[in-house]
Each structure stands twice: as C-alpha cells, then as structure tokens.
C-alpha positions in Angstrom: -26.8 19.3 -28.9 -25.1 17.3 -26.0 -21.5 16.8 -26.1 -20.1 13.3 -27.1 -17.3 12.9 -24.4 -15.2 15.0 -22.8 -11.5 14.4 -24.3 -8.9 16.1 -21.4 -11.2 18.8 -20.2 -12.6 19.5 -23.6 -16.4 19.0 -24.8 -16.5 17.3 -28.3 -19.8 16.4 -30.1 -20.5 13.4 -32.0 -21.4 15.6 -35.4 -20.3 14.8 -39.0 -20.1 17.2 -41.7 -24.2 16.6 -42.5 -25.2 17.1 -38.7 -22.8 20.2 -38.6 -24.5 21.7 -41.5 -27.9 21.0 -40.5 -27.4 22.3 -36.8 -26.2 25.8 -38.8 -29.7 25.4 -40.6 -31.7 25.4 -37.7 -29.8 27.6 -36.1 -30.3 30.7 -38.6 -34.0 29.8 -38.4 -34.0 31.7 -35.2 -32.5 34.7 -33.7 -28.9 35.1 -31.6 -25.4 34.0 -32.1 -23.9 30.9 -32.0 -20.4 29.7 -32.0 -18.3 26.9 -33.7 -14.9 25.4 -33.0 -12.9 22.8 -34.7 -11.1 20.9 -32.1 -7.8 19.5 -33.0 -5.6 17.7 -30.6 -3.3 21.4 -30.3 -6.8 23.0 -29.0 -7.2 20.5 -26.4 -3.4 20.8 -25.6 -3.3 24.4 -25.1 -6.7 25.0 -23.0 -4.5 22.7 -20.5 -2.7 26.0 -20.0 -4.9 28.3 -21.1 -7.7 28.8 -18.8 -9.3 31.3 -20.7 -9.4 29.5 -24.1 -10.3 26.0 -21.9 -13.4 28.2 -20.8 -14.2 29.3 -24.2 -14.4 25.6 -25.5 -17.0 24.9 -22.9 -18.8 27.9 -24.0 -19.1 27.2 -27.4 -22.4 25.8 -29.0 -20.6 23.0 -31.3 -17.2 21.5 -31.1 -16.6 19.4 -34.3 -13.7 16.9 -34.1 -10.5 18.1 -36.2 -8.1 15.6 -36.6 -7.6 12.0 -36.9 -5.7 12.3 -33.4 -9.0 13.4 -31.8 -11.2 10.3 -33.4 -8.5 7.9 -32.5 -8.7 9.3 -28.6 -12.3 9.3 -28.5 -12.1 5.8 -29.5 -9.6 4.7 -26.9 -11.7 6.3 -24.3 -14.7 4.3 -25.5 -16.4 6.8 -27.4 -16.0 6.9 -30.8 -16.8 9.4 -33.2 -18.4 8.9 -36.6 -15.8 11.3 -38.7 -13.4 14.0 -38.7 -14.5 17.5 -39.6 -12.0 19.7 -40.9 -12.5 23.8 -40.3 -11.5 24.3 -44.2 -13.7 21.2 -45.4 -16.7 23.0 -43.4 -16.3 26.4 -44.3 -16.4 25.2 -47.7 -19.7 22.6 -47.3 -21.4 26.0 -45.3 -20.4 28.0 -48.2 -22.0 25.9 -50.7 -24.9 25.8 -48.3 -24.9 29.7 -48.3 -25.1 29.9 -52.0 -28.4 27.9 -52.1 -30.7 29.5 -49.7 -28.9 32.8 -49.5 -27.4 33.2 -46.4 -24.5 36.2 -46.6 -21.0 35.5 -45.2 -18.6 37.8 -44.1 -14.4 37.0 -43.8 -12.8 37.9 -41.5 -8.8 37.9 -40.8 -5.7 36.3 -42.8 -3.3 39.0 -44.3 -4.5 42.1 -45.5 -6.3 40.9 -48.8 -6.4 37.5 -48.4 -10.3 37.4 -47.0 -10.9 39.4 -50.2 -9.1 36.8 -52.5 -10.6 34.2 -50.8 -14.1 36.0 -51.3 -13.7 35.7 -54.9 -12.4 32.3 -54.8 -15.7 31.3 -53.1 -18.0 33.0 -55.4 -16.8 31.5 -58.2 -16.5 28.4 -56.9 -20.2 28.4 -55.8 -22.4 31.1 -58.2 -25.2 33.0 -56.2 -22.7 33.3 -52.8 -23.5 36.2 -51.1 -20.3 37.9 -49.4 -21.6 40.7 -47.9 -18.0 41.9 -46.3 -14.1 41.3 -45.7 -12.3 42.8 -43.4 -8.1 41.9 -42.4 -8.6 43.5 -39.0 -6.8 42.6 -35.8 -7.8 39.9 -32.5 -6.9 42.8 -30.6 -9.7 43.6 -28.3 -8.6 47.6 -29.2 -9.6 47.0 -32.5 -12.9 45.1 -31.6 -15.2 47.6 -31.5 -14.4 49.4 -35.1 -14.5 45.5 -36.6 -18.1 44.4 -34.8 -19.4 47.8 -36.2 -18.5 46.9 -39.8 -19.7 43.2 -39.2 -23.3 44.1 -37.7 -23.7 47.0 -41.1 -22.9 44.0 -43.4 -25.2 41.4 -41.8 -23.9 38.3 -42.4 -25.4 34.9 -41.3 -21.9 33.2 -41.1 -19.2 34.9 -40.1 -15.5 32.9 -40.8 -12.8 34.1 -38.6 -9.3 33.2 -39.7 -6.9 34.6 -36.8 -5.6 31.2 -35.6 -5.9 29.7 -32.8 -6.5 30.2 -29.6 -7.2 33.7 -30.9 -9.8 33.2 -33.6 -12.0 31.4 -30.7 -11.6 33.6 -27.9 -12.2 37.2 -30.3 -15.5 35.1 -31.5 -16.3 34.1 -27.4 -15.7 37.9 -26.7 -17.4 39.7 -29.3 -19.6 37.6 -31.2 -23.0 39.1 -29.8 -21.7 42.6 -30.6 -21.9 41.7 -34.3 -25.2 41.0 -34.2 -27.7 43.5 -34.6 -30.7 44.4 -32.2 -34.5 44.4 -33.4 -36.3 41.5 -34.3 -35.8 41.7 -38.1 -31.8 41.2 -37.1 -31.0 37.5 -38.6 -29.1 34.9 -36.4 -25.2 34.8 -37.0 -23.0 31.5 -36.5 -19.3 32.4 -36.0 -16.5 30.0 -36.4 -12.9 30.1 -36.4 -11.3 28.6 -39.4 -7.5 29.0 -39.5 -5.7 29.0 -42.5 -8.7 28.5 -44.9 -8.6 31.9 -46.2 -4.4 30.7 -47.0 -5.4 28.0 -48.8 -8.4 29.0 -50.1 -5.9 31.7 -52.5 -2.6 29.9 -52.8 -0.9 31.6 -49.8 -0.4 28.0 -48.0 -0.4 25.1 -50.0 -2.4 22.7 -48.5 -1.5 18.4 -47.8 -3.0 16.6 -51.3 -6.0 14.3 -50.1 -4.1 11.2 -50.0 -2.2 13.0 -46.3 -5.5 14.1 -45.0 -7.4 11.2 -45.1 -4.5 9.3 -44.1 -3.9 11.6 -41.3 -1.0 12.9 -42.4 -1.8 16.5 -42.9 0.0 18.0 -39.7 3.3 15.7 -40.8 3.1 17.7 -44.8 2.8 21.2 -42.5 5.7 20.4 -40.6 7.8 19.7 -43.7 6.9 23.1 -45.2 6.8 24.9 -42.3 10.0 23.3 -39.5 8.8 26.0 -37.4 6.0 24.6 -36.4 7.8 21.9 -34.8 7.4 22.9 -31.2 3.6 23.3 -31.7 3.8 20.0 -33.2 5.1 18.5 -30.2 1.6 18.6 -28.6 0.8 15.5 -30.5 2.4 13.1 -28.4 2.4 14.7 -25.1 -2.0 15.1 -26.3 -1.5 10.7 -27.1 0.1 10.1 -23.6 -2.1 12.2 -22.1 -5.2 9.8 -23.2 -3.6 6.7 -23.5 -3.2 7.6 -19.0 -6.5 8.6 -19.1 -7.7 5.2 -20.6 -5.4 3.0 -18.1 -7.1 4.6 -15.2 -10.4 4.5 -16.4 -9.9 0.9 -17.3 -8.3 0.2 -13.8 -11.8 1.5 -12.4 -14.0 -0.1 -14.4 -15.0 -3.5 -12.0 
C-alpha cells in the first residue's frame, strides 16, 4: 500500500478502519511479518528528534492516522484523509476479526498482569478468541531474546505490543522477524504497537467517553487525569505550527 502523504518526515496511509482490517487479511494469507503503527501527532513530533524511531516509521508496512490533529494536517496540506484510526479501536476491530476465522493473538506489555486481564476481557467480549500467550516482559533489547522465544512457541498471527511509544515501535522494528517461526507451515504475524489498550481494556486507565474522542478531545480528558503529561502534550502545537509553515511555503510555490 502506497503512503497517502508524508506529514513532517513521516509516511501516513490513506486507510480506514475496513481497509486496515482487510490489509491484515491479506497479509496473514501469506508468510512473514509485518508491522503496524498508529501515528498520532506526538509520533511525528518525536521522530523529529529521534532518528532511530523516524527510521522505523518509514520502515513500517502501514501507518494508520491516530488523531484528529493528524486528519486536520493532512487536510491543510492538501491531502485529506478519510478517518481517524485509533490503536485501541483497532486492536479491538482485529480482535473481533480474530475470533471469526481463528487467528491467535498474543499480548504483549502493560504491567505485570494487565495483558492477562486484558486477555480475558477480550475473550469474553468476543467468544471463540484464540489467545495463545501474555507476556509483561521488558522493551529492553536484554530481555528480547527470552520474549521472541516465548512469542514464536505460542504462534500468534497478531501480536499487540503495549510498551508505549517510541518503544513499542522500535522493540517491534527490531525483533519482529525473530518471533516468527522458520518452515513453511510457520503462519504470517502482524505486530502493532497499541499503547495503553491493555490499561483500558481492564480499568487501569479510564479512558475519554465517546463524546471527547470523536470530538477530538481525548488527549485534553488525558491531560486532566494525568497533569504530567503536560510537557508531552506540548507537542501539539509546536506539531500545528509546524504544518501550518509547511502549508504557507508550499502555497508560496505553487504558481
């Protein structure tokens, strides 16, 4: 899938929740690893000064826009999008996807025992999910060898990492393929990092009601909870000034 438009160095694709879904399908069809990242305006802000994480987002196979921040750039740069796709809201559509044609999921990350909370959470949400392992683990690349062994003996198809960011994306860029079994009978694995999900999914975060998501509120209901995350926060308008410059010039060049 070609990317959309490039928002500030970062590739973002033109794919809904139904295209997102579908690409996974076809995906599993075949053999290998593929990756997923949810691209929220702090993503784009900190692969500015992050090289390694910048490169990672180019790597990556399908970079689904997070935010309401990220539709309303693309649309100021004279691409826009067709919706937002949240990590949580697709984890859970892939989930329910999972339960009908049997693909296995392993969790990965959160506290110790959230990924198993959220595991039961999911199956009995959605009867018939398979999830084939949890694990709390660490992003540490120490650790990364002991985790891929336990991931490639429970052989998932989807494999939901929830380490935050930048370090959910750059563990899966690292050591995805070394989850993945060899042999031809091996089946493909998508990874994708997915935050908080495994919080909400149990209770440990409270997440913004639906009213502040699809109003685009959600990171203003985070910041009430959690005043710490003010300084992260602040990407949001040095990521607006940022593309409003970026428009003026390219406006300035077009004849």
């Amino acid at each position: 899938m070609k990317p959309a438009l490039s928002i500030l160095g970062v590739p973002i694709h033109d794919a809904g929740f139904d295209d997102a879904c579908a690409q996974v399908a076809a995906w599993l069809a075949t053999s290998g690893t593929r990756q997923i990242a949810t691209v929220n305006p702090e993503f784009i802000m900190i692969a500015r000064r992050a090289p390694a994480f910048a490169a990672a987002l180019r790597q990556t196979d399908l970079n689904v826009p997070d935010g309401v921040a990220v539709l309303s750039a693309a649309r100021r740069l004279g691409h826009p999008l067709r919706e937002r796709v949240g990590g949580a809201d697709l984890m859970i559509r892939l989930c329910e996807r999972a339960a009908a044609v049997g693909w296995r999921v392993f969790l990965l990350g959160a506290g110790e025992g959230v990924a198993a909370q959220a595991g039961a959470v999911l199956t009995g949400r959605y009867p018939g999910l398979i999830i084939c392992g949890n694990h709390a683990g660490s992003p540490a690349d120490g650790d990364a060898a002991g985790i891929t062994a336990r991931i490639r003996a429970a052989r998932p198809h989807l494999l939901f990492v929830a380490y935050g960011a930048p370090a959910q994306d750059l563990w899966l860029n690292r050591h995805l393929s070394d989850c993945l079994l060899d042999g031809e009978a091996a089946p493909g694995l998508v990874g994708m990092g997915v935050g908080a999900s495994f919080d909400y999914l149990t209770g440990v975060q409270k997440r913004a009601p639906a009213w502040a998501q699809q109003a685009g509120l959600e990171w203003l209901y985070r910041l009430l909870r959690q005043p710490w995350r003010l300084r992260r926060q602040m990407a949001l308008p040095r990521f607006a000034a940022l593309v409003m410059l970026k428009s003026l010039r390219g406006a300035r060049r077009t004849p």
